[in-house]
C-alpha positions in Angstrom: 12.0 30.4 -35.0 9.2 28.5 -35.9 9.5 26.0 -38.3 7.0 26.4 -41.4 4.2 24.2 -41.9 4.7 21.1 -43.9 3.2 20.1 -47.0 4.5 17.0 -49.2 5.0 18.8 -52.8 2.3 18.9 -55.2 4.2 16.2 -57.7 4.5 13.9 -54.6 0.7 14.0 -53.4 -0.1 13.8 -56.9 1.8 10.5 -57.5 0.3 9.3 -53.9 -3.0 10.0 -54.9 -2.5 7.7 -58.5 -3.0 4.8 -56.4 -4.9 5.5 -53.4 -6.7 8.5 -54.5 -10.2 9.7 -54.8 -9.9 8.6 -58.4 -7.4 6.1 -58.4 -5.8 2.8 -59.4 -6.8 1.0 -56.8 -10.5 2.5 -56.5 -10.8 1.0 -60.2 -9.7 -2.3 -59.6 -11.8 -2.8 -56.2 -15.1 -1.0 -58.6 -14.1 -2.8 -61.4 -14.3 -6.2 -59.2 -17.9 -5.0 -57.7 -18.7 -4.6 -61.7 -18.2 -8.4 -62.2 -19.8 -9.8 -59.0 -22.6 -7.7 -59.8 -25.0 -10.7 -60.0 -23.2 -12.7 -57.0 -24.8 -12.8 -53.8 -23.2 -11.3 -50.5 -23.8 -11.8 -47.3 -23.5 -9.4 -44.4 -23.7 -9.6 -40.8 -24.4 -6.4 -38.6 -24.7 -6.5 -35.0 -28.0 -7.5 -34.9 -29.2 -9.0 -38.4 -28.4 -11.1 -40.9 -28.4 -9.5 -44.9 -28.9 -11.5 -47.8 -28.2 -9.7 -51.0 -28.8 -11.7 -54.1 -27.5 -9.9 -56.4 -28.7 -8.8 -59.5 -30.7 -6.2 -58.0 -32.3 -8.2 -56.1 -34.2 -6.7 -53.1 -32.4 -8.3 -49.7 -33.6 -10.5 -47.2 -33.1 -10.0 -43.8 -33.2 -12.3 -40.3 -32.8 -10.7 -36.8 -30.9 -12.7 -34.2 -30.7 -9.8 -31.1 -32.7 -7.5 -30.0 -35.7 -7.8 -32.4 -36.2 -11.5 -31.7 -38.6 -13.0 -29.3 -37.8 -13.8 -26.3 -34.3 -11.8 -25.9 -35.0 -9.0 -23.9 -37.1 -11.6 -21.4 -34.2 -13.9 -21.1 -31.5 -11.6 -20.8 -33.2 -9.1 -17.9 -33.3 -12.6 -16.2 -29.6 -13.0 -17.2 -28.8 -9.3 -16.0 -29.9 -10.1 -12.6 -26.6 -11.5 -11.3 -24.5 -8.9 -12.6 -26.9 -5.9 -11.3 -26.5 -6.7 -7.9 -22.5 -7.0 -8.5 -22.7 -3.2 -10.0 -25.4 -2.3 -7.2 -22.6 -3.8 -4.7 -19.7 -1.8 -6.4 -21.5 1.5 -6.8 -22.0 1.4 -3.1 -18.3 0.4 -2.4 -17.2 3.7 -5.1 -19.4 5.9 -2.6 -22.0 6.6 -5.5 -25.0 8.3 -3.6 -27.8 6.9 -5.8 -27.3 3.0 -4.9 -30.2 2.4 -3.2 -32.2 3.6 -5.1 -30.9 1.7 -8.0 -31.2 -1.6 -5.7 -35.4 -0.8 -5.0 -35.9 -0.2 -8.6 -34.2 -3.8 -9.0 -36.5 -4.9 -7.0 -39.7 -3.6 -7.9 -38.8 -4.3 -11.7 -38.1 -7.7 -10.4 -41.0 -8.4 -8.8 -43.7 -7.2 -11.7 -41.7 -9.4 -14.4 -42.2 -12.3 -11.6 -46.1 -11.5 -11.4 -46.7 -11.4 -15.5 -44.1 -15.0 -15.5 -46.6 -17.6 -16.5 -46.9 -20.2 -19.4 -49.5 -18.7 -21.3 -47.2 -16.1 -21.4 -44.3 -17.6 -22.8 -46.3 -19.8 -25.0 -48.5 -17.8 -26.4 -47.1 -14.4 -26.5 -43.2 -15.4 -26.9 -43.9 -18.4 -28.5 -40.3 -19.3 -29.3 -40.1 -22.6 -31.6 -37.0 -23.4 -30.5 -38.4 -23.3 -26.8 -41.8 -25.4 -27.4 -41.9 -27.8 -24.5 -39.6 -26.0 -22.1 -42.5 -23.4 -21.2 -43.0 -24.8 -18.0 -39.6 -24.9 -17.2 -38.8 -21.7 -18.0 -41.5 -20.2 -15.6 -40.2 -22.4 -13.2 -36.2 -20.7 -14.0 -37.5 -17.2 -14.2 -39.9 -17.5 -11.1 -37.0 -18.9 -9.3 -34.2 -16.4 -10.1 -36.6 -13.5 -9.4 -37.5 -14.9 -5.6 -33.7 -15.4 -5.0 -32.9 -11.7 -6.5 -35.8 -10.7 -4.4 -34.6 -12.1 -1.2 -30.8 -11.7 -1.4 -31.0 -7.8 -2.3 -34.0 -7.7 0.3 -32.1 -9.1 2.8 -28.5 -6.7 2.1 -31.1 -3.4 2.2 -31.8 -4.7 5.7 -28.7 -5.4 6.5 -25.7 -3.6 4.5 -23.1 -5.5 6.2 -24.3 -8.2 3.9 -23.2 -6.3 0.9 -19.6 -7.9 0.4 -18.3 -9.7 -3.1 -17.9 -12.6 -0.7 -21.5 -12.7 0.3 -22.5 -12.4 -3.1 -20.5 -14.9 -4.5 -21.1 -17.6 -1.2 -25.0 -16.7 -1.1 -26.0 -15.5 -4.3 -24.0 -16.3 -7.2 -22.3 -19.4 -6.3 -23.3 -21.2 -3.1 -22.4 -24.9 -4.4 -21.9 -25.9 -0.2 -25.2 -24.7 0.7 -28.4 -26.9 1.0 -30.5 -24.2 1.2 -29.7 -22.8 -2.5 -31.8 -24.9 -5.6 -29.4 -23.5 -8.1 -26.6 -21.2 -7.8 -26.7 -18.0 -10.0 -23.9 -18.7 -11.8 -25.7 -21.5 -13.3 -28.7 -19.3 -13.8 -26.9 -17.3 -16.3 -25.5 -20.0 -18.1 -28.8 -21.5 -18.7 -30.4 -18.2 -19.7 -27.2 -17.6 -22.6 -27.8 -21.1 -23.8 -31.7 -21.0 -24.3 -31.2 -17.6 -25.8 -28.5 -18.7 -28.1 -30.5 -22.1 -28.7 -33.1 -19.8 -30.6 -30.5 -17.7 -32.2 -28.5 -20.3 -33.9 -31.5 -22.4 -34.6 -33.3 -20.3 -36.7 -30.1 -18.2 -38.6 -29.1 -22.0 -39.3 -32.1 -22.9 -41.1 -32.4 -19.5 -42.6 -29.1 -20.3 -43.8 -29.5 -23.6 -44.8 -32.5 -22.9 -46.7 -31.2 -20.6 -49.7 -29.0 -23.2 -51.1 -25.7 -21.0 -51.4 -22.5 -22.0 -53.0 -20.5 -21.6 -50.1 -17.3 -22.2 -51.4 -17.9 -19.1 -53.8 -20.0 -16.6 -51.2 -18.8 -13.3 -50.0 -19.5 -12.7 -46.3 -18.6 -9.3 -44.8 -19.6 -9.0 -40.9 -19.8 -5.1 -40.8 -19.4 -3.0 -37.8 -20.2 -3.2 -34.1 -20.9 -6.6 -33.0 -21.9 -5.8 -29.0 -19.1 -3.8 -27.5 -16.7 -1.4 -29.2 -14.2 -4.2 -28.2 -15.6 -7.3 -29.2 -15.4 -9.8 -32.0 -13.1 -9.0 -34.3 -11.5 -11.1 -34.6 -12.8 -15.6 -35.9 -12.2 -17.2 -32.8 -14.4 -14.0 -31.1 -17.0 -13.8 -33.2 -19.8 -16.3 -33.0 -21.5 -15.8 -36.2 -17.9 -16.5 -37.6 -18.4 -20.2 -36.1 -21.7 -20.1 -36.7 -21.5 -19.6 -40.5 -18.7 -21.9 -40.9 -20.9 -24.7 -39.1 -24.0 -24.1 -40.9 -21.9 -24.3 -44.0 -20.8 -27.6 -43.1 -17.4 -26.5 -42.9 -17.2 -25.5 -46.5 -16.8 -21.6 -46.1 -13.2 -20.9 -46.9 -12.2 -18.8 -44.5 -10.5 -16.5 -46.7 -14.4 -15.4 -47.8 -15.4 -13.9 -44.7 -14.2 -10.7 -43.7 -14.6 -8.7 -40.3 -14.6 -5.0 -41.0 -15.1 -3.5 -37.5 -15.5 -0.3 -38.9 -18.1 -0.9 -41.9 -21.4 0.4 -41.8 -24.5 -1.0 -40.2 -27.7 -0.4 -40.5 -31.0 0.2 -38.7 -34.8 -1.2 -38.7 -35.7 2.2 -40.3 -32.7 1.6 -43.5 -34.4 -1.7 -44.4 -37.6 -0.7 -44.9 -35.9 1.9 -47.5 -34.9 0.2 -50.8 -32.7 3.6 -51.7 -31.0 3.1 -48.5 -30.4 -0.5 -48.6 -28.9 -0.1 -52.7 -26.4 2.4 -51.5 -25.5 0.3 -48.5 -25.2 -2.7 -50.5 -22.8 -0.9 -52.8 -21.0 0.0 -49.8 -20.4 -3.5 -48.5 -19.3 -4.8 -51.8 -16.7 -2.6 -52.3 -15.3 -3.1 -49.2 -15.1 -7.1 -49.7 -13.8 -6.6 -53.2 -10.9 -4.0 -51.8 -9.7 -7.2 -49.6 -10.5 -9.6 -51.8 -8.4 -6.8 -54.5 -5.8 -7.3 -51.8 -5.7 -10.6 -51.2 -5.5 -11.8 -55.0 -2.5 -9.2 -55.9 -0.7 -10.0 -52.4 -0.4 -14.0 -54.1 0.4 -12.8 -57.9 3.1 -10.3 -56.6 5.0 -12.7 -53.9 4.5 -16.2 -55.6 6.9 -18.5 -54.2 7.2 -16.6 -50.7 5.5 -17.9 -47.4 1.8 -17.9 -48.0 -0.7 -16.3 -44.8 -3.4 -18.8 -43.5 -5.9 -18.0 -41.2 -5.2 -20.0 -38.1 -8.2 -21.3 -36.3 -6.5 -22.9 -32.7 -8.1 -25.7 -31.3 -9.4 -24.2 -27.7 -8.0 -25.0 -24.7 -8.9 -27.6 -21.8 -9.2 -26.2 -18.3 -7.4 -28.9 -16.2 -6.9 -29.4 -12.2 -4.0 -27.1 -12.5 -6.0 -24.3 -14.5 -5.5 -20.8 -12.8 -5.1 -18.5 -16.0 -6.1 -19.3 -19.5 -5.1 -17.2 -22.6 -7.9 -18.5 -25.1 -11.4 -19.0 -24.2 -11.3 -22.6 -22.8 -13.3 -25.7 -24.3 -16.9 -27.0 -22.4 -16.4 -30.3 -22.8 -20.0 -31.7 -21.8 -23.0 -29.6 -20.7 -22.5 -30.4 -17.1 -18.8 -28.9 -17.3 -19.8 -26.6 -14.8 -16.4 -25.6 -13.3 -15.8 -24.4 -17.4 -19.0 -22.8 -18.5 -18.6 -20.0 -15.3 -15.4 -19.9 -16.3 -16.4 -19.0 -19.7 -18.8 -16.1 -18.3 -15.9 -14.8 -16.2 -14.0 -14.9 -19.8 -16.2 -12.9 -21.7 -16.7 -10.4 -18.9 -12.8 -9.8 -18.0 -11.8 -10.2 -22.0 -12.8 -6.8 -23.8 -12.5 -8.6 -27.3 -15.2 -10.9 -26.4 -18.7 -11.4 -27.3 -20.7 -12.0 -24.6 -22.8 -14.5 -26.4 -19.4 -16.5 -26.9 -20.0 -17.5 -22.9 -22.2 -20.8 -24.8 -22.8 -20.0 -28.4 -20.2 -22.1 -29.9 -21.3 -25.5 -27.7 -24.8 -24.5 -28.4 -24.1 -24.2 -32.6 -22.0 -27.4 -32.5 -24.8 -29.7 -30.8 -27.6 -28.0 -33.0 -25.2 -28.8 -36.1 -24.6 -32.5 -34.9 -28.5 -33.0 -34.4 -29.6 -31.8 -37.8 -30.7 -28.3 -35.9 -33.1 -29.8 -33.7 -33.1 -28.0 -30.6 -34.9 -30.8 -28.8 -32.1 -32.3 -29.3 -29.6 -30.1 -27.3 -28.6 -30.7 -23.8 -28.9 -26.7 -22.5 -25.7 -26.2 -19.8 -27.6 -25.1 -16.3 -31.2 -26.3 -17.7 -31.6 -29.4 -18.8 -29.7 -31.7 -16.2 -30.6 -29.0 -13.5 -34.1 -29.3 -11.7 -35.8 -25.4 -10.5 -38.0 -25.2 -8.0 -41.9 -25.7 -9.4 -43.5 -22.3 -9.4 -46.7 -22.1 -8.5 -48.0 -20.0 -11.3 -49.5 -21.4 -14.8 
């Protein structure tokens, strides 16, 4: 006999719904609480910007730090260049039919971005402060790692029997033995996070630092995706987290910021719509006034009970011994090399990380000990690592 369908009695749901309902208790407090903080500004972090409302009714302000920004896409194609052959290597060894083809578009992409790879180019039309002086250099990177990615994939068309992980990683990616290898791969990618994330964090960092916030008092929601689906939710995974705290001069309680994975976010298209942007903003203050709702009751109710702190570890060390770490391990100088490949194995094998987290919290801490001058930062695989001189201008 089948059992008939359930459904809590009317008096119950009722009594549920006094609290957590669409018209309930807790609804009042949290828009009650928005109410008061009306005026208070509030600071939100999506996955590619950061918000700045005022308050007040105040129309928001808004810095990109990802895909909008120059430079980004340029450095991180050159980035991608390691890891394309790896997938190009694996799609072959999963029996996917298209491979080859995949490889020759590799390679004909490759060798058009090496032909347009000059320094009038990335002075004049990236034109990256953060970057001025390094132009040079950078065509000299670039030009580099396109030749090599050239070559290698070149040379495993001709002759598949090159195409093993152990090829890759003793030719290719990490060839530290061979005197016939400038710079490894590995290193390659290292340098091209760091110079990206030099820009990043320099400019959110004086964006920051130039509206004068109280930031013992501000309310900081970082709201939805931030990269993947996986990734940094969590302080010690999310760079901004570090980033915000740093730029604040470590006076951001951490009790003000929250990560709600699953707020909303908002596109190029939302910010040029002031409707759009007033709704969201309501939006992301009512879900930092719920915690914050949350958070104030929680110590009122259970006074005298164990109090919750937000623990921030100290990162680990890799040492001799090192074969598996649990926590994303400390670079200790910019020429820890053994530790900053470790770090881009970390971010790739640990789904809760941001792949930006490979250098952006050595990269933040040196900008915030040098007064954000990114002249001032020793980049990890750049600047203690010479590139072969490219012969274009």
């Amino acid at each position: 006999m089948t059992k008939p369908t359930y459904h809590p009695d009317p008096s119950f749901r009722s009594l549920y719904d006094a609290y957590t309902g669409p018209d309930s208790t807790g609804l009042h407090l949290t828009r009650h609480m928005v109410e008061l903080t009306r005026q208070d500004p509030l600071l939100v972090v999506t996955g590619a910007d950061f918000v700045l409302f005022p308050g007040s009714g105040e129309p928001p302000l808004v810095e990109g730090f990802r895909n909008s920004t120059r430079g980004f896409v340029e450095l991180t194609a050159i980035s991608h260049l390691g890891p394309a052959i790896a997938w190009i290597f694996r799609l072959r060894e999963l029996g996917y039919a298209g491979w080859k083809e995949d490889a020759e578009r590799l390679i004909e992409r490759t060798v058009k971005v090496r032909e347009i790879n000059t320094a009038s180019y990335w002075t004049n039309e990236v034109a990256v402060a953060a970057w001025a002086g390094y132009e040079s250099k950078i065509v000299d990177l670039v030009d580099y790692t396109c030749e090599a990615t050239i070559a290698f994939l070149s040379g495993c068309l001709a002759d598949e029997g090159r195409m093993t992980f152990e090829n890759l990683r003793e030719v290719f990616l990490d060839p530290t033995k061979s005197s016939e290898v400038a710079v490894p791969i590995d290193d390659v990618m290292v340098a091209t996070f760091a110079l990206t994330f030099l820009d990043i964090g320099h400019r959110i960092i004086r964006w920051l630092r130039s509206r004068d916030f109280d930031w013992k008092k501000i309310m900081v929601l970082v709201s939805g995706r931030a990269g993947r689906p996986t990734a940094g939710l969590t302080w010690a995974t999310n760079s901004n987290c570090h980033l915000l705290w740093r730029a604040s001069q470590g006076q951001l309680p951490v009790e003000n910021l929250h990560i709600a994975a699953h707020g909303p976010s908002f596109s190029v298209a939302d910010a040029q719509d002031p409707a759009r942007m007033t709704e969201l903003e309501g939006q992301f203050r009512e879900i930092f006034l719920h915690l914050r709702a949350n958070i104030d009751l929680a110590r009122r109710m259970f006074e005298g009970y164990p109090a919750f702190l937000k623990n921030i570890e100290e990162p680990p060390v890799i040492e001799s011994a090192t074969k598996i770490l649990h926590a994303m391990p400390k670079l200790r100088s910019p020429d820890d090399r053994q530790t900053a490949i470790t770090r881009l194995r970390f971010v790739m094998e640990d789904p809760t990380q941001q792949l930006a987290n490979s250098v952006a919290h050595f990269v933040i801490d040196q900008l915030c000990d040098h007064d954000n001058r990114p002249e001032a930062v020793v980049i990890p695989g750049f600047t203690n690592i010479t590139y072969p001189t490219s012969k274009r201008s």
